[in-house]
KEZA-116420 format. One record per residue (C-alpha): residue number from 1; chain; x, y, z. Coordinates in nm, 2 decimals, m for minus. Example, Ala and Ser with C-alpha at 12.3 -4.5 7.8 and 13.67 -1.06 7.14 Angstrom:
<node 1,"A",<1.23,m0.45,0.78>>
<node 2,"A",<1.37,m0.11,0.71>>
//
This chain:
<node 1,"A",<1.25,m0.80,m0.82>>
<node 2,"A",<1.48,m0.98,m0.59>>
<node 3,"A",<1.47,m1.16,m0.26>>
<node 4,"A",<1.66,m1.07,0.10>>
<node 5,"A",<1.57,m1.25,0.41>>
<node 6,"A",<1.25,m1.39,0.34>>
<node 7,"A",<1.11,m1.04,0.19>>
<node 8,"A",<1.05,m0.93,m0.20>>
<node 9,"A",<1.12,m0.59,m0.26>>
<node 10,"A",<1.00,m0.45,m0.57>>
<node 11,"A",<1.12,m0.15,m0.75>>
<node 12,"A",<0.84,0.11,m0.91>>
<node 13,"A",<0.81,0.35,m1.14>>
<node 14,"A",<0.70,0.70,m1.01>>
<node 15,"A",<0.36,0.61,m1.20>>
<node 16,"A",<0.33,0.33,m1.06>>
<node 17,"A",<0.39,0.40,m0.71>>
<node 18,"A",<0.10,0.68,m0.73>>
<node 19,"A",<m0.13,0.45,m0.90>>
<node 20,"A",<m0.08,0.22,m0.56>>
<node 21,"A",<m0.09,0.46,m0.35>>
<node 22,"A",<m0.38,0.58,m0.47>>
<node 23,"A",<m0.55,0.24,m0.48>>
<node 24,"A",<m0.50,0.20,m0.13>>
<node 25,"A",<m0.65,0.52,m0.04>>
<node 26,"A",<m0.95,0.46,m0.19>>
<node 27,"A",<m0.98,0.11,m0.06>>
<node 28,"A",<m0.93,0.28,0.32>>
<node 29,"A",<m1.20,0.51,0.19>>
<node 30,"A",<m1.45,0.21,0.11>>
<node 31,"A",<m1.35,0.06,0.44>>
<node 32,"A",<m1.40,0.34,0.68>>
<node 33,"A",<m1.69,0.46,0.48>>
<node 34,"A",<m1.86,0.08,0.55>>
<node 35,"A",<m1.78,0.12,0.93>>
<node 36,"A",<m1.51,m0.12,0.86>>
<node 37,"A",<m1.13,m0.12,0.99>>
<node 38,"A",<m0.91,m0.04,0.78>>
<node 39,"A",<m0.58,m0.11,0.95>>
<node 40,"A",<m0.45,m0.34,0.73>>
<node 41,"A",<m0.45,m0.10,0.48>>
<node 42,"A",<m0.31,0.18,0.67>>
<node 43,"A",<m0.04,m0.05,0.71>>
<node 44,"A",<0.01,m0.13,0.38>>
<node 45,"A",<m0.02,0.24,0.29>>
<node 46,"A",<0.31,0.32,0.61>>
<node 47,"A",<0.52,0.07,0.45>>
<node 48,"A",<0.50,0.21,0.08>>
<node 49,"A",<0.53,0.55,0.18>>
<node 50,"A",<0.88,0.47,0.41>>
<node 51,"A",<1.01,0.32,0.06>>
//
């Protein structure tokens, strides 16, 4: 992990970075499946997969 202009990047292992991704998908499941918005998350989701 290191720092650049006020952001931490972090570096993942393939494993890793599916295990996230697929965290995050299921939490934007939950969401929308609640009637909830899941925005944040898609956000979240378009940031990890443009690493």
């Amino acid at each position: 992990m290191f720092k650049r202009e006020k952001r931490v990047y972090l570096q993942f292992t393939d494993d890793e970075y599916r295990l996230i991704r697929k965290c995050l998908m299921d939490w934007r499941n939950k969401l929308t499946a609640q009637g909830r918005s899941a925005e944040p998350v898609n956000e979240l989701l378009a940031k990890l997969m443009a690493c």
